[in-house]
N, C-alpha and C positions, 0 to 999 in steps of 0.2 A: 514629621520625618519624611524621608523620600525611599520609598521601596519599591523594590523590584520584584515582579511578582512571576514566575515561571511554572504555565501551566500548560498542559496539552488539551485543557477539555477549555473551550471556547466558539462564540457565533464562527459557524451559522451552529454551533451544534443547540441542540435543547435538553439540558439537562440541569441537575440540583445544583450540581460544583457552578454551572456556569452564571446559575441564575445568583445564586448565593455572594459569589466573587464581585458580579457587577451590581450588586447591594450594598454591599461592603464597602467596596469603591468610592462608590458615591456617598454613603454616609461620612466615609474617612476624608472625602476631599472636601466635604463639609465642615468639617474640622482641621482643617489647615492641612492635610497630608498628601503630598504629590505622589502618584504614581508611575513606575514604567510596567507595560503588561508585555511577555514576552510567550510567543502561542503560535500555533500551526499557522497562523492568519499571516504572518508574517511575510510572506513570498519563499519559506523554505522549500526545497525539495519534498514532497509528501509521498504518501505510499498509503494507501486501507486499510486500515485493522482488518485482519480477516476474519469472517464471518459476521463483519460488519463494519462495511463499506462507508456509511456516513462518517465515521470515526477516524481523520487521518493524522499517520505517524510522523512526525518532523524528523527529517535522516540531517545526520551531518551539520549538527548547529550549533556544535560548543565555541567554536572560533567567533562566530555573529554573537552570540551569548557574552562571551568573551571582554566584546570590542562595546557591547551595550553599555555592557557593567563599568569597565573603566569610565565610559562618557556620560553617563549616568551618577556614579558615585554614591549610590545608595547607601543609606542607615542600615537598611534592613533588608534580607532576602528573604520570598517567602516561595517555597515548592509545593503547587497547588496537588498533584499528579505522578504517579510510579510509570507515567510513560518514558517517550525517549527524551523527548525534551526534559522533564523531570532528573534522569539520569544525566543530560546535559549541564542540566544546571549544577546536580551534587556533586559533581567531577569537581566544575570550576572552583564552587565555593569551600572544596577543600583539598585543593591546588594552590588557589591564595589564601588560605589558611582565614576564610570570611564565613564569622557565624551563621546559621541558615535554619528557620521553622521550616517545617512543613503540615499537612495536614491529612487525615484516613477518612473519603469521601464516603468512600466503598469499602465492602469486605471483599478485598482484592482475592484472597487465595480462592472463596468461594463463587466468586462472578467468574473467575478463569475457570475454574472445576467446573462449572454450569457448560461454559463453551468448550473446552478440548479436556483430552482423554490426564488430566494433570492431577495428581495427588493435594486435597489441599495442603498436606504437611510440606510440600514443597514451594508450594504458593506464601507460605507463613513463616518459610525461613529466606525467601525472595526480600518479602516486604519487612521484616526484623533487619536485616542487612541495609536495606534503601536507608530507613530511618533511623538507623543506629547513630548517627553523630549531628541528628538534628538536635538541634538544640531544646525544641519544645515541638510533640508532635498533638495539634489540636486533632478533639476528637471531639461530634456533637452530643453525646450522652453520657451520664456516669455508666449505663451498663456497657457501652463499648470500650471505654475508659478500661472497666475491669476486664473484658474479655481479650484485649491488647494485652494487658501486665500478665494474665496469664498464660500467654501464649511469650513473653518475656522480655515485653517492652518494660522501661524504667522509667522514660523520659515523654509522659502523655500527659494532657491537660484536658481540661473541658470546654469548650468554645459552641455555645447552642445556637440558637438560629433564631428569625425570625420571622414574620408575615407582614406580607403592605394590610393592613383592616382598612384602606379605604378601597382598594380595587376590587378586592374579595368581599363582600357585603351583601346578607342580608337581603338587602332591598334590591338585587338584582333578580330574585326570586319571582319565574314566569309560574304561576301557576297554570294547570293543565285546561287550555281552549284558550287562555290568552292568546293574543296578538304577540308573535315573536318567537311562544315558545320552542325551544332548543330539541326535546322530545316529541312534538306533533304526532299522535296518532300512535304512540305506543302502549300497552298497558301498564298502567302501574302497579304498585312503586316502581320508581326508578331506582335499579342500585348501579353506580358510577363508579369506572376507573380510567385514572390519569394519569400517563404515564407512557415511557419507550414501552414501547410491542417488541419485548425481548426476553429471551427465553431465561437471562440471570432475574428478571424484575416477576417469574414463577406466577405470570397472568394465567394459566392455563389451570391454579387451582381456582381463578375469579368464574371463570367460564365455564367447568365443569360442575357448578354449585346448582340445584336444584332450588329455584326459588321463585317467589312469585312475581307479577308484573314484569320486567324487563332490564337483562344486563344491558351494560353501556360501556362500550371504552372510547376515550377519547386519545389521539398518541396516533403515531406512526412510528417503524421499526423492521428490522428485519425479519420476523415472525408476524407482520401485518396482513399478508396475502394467504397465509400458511393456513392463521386462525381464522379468519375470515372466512371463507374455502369448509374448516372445520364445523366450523360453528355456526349455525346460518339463525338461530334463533337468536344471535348475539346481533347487536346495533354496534357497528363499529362507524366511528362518524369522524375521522382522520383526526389530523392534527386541528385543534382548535387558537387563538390567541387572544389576547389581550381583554375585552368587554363578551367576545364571544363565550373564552374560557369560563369570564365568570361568572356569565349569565349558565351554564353547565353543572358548574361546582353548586349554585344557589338553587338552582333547578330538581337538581337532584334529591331524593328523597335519603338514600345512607352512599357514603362513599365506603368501598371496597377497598383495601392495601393491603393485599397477599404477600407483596417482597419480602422476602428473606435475607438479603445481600446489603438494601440500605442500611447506611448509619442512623437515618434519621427519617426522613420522607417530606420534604417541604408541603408536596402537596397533601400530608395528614392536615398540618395549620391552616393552609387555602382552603382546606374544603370546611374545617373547624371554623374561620372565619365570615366565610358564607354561610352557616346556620347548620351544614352538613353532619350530622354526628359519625363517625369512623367505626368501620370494622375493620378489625389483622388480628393477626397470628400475633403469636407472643413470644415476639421475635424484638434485638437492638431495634432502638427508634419508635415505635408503637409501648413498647414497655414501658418509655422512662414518659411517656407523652400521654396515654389515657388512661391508666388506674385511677380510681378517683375524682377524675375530673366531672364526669356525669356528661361527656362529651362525646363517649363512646365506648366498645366493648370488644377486648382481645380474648384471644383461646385458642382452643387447638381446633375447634368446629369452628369453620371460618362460616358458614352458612347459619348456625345459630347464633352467632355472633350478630351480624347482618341482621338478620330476624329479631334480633334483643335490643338493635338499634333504632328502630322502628318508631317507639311511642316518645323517644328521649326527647328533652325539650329543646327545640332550636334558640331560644334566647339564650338560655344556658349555655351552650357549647358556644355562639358566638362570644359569649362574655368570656369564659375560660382562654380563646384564642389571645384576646385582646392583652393579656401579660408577654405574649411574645414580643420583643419589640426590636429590628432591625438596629437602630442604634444602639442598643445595649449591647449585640450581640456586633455590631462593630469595634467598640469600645473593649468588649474581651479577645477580639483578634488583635488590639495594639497592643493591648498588657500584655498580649501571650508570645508578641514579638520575639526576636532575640539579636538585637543591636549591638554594635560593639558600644563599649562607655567611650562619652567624647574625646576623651584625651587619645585616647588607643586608637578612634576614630581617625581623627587628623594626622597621627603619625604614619596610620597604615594608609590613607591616600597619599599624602607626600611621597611614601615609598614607591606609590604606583607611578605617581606622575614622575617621577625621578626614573623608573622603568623606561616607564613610555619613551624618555628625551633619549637615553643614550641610545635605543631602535631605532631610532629617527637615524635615516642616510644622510651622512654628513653634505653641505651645500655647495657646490662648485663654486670657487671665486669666477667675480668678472673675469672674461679674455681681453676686454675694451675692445673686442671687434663688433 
């Protein structure tokens, strides 16, 4: 299929929608599928999400949207994002009357309630309106699945996630006095958090945890300087990437994930895949992800939690990771599509291009001068 994909979270940003999408991607193009990605990156007009600056809003891009889609001709639309470009797109796709997924990255009413003075009941009837005439709105968990319909979505799917097990592994595991290691000269355990330094991602109940050996966060964010500054017992060691990261994830002794707001937490499975066992709240995302698995321990004592993670066996929790699988979880983003059928397909581009020609300014004849 050829789809068009309209998102506001994208490079440079660092985040789960962006890492997840350009996963997807590439699996799907693996599989014969072309893509158009339409995103801030694009040369639009931008402006800053306020109160955080990294994150910017594309002004004024339903026309360029527009003009894609006709030259494009897509199967399928998919609305990554309730930003502005996100609303760009919904206009369009139901201006030409063109089916359209989208997807619930975040728990938008309460990541806004975290930043400004906003009711979440207002945030919850924002995002019920966004996605009312999506066609299918993926969601990574059966409990946020349910926690959508309760709030009075109709139209929710499930769409899970996956993890790379060969970048995240095990055997990148610096033990303490090696050569290389990532924590040099701190006590242990290590317990490790990855992740934006922001006040919706609720790091501030990782930091104020009374524990032994040595908090970790790795991340950068608008709350980077803030916590830092607060917290001086904490190891904050910036944004990390690629072998760095995973030598951090492997390194680690229990990975921390306080969030409250994700749907899912990619990096619970990177750090699951690196031998890490997980502690969180029991909260979407950590719920549908470690009950059971012997891979890690949620509750409401996020420090006993951590503490109970401790003796858990790291082959186990790598083994447990390894059922996540990127393709799979590509494979239910195209099922959960929402294409027009072929026939419907080809008569509604004909109509476009049949648009387009009469717009077209008629051609001066020759003067033969």
């Amino acid at each position: 299929m050829r789809i068009m994909l309209i998102t506001d979270a994208w490079e440079p940003q660092v985040n789960g929608v962006v890492r997840t999408m350009k996963r997807v991607i590439a699996e799907c193009e693996a599989m014969g599928h072309e893509w158009e990605v339409v995103s801030p990156a694009d040369g639009f007009l931008t402006v800053p999400l306020p109160t955080y600056s990294e994150i910017r809003l594309a002004l004024f891009a339903r026309q360029a949207i527009t003009e894609r889609f006709e030259s494009f001709q897509p199967d399928a639309v998919h609305i990554a994002t309730e930003g502005t470009l996100g609303l760009a797109g919904r206009a369009m796709c139901l201006k030409e009357k063109h089916p359209f997924s989208t997807s619930y990255h975040t728990r938008f009413p309460e990541y806004v309630s975290a930043r400004f003075p906003v009711p979440t009941a207002w945030g919850y009837g924002f995002v019920r309106w966004f996605h009312k005439y999506s066609g299918k709105v993926m969601v990574a968990t059966p409990s946020m699945r349910r926690e959508l319909e309760a709030h009075g979505f109709n139209n929710v799917v499930s769409w899970t996630r996956g993890v790379d097990v060969d970048i995240f592994h095990p055997s990148r595991r610096i033990e303490e006095g090696e050569a290389g290691d990532p924590f040099e000269g701190l006590p242990r355990p290590i317990f490790l958090n990855v992740g934006r330094v922001a006040v919706e991602k609720n790091i501030e109940a990782f930091l104020k945890l009374d524990l032994p050996g040595t908090k970790v966060v790795v991340g950068e964010g608008p709350q980077y300087l803030e916590l830092k500054k607060k917290y001086p017992d904490v190891k904050f060691l910036g944004a990390r990437f690629d072998e760095d990261l995973a030598n951090c994830f492997a390194s680690a002794d229990v990975f921390c994930f306080p969030s409250l707001t994700d749907t899912f937490g990619l990096v619970i499975l990177e750090a699951m895949a690196s031998g890490t066992p997980v502690a969180a709240f029991n909260a979407p995302g950590p719920r549908d992800i470690i009950p059971g698995s012997d891979a890690g321990v949620i509750g409401e004592d996020l420090a006993q939690a951590c503490l109970d993670c401790l003796p858990l066996s790291r082959e186990t929790t790598r083994t447990y990771s390894e059922g996540y699988s990127w393709r799979v979880c590509a494979e239910a983003f195209i099922e959960n599509l929402d294409p027009l059928p072929v026939p419907e397909r080809k008569r509604f581009w004909q109509k476009i291009r049949l648009r387009r020609r009469r717009k077209k300014p008629p051609i001066d004849p020759p003067t033969g001068k």
